[in-house]
N, C-alpha and C positions, 0 to 999 in steps of 0.2 A: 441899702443892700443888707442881707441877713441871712442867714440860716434858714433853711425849710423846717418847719417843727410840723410833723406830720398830724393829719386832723382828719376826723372821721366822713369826710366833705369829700377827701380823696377815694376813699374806697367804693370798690367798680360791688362789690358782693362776691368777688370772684377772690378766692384766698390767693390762687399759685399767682394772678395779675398784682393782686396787691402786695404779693410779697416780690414778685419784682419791679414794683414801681416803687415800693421802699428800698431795696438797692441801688436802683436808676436816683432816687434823691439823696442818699446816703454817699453814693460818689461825689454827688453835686455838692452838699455838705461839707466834702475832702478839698475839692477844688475851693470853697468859700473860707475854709479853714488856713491854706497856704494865701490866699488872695493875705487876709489881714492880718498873718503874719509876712507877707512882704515876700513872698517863696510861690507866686502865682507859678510864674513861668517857667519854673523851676519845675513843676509838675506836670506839667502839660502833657510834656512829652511821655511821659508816665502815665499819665489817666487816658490818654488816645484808644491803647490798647482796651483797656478794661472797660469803659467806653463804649465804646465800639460793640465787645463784646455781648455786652448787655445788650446793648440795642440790637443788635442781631438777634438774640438768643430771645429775648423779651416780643419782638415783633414777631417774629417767625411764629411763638406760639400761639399772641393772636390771631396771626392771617391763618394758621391754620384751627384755630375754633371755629372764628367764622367761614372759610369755606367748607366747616366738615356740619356747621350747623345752619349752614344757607342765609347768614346775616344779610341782609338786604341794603344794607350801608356800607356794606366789605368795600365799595371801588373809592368810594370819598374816604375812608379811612386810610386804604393803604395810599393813596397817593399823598395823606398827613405825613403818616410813613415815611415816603422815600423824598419830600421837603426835610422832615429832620434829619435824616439821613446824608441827605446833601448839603446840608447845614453845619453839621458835624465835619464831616468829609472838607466841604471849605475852609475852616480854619484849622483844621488838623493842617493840609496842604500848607498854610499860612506860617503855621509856626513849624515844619518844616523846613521852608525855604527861608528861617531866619528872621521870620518877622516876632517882636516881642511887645509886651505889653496890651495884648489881647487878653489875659485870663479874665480882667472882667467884665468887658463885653462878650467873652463866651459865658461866662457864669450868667450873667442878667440875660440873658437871649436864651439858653438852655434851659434857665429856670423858670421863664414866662413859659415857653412853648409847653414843656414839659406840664408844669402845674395847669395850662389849659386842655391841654388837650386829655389828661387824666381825669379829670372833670368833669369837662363836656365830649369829649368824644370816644373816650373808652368809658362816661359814666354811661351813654347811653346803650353800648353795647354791650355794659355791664345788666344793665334793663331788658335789653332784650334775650338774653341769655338766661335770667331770670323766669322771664315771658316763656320758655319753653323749656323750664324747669332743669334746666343745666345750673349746677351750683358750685363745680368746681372741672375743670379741667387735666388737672392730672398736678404731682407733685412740683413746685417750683426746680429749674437745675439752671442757675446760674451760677 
């Protein structure tokens, strides 16, 4: 397990996605940060909120690129979506209700999902948004 060092593999071409998918690994970073300092769980409850937030704020912008630029992959994307979203949602609940020693199987499970689907499935919407010469979206506001 390691730290995300962000690489140019990640970016969609789209500045405002890329700069919130380096926020979205930049939390993941913070969480990787308490893990090996021994303070996982200690933050948990702390990073849910911000979290969360991202993911809302970061999804939302893409579901609405693609629906306002007729992405043709919009319905397999968001349903990626609302699996992380219920993924997140499950162990937040988890460590809610007292359970401990998840921070690093949240980390390692956030971090795959995350770095895959940055990749391949927002790199290819990063292509197709390309494909119809959209190059940016609007200001990042996380």
């Amino acid at each position: 397990m390691a730290t995300i060092t962000w690489k140019s593999c990640y970016e969609t071409g789209n500045p405002t996605f890329d700069a919130e998918h380096r926020a979205l690994v930049n939390a993941l970073n913070e969480l990787y940060e308490a893990i090996r300092k021994k303070q996982g769980d200690e933050v948990l409850t702390s990073l849910f909120p911000t979290l969360n937030l991202y993911i809302r704020k970061h999804f939302q912008h893409e579901e609405e690129a693609m629906l306002k630029h007729r992405y043709p992959g919009m319905e397999a994307h968001i349903k990626a979506h609302r699996a992380f979203k219920k993924t997140v949602s499950d162990y937040q609940e988890q460590v809610l209700t007292g359970y401990t020693g998840l921070s690093s199987d949240l980390y390692k499970s956030l971090r795959e999902w995350l770095l895959n689907h940055i990749v391949k499935t927002d790199g290819q919407f990063g292509e197709f948004l390309r494909s119809q010469h959209v190059y940016d979206c609007g200001p990042p506001v996380l």
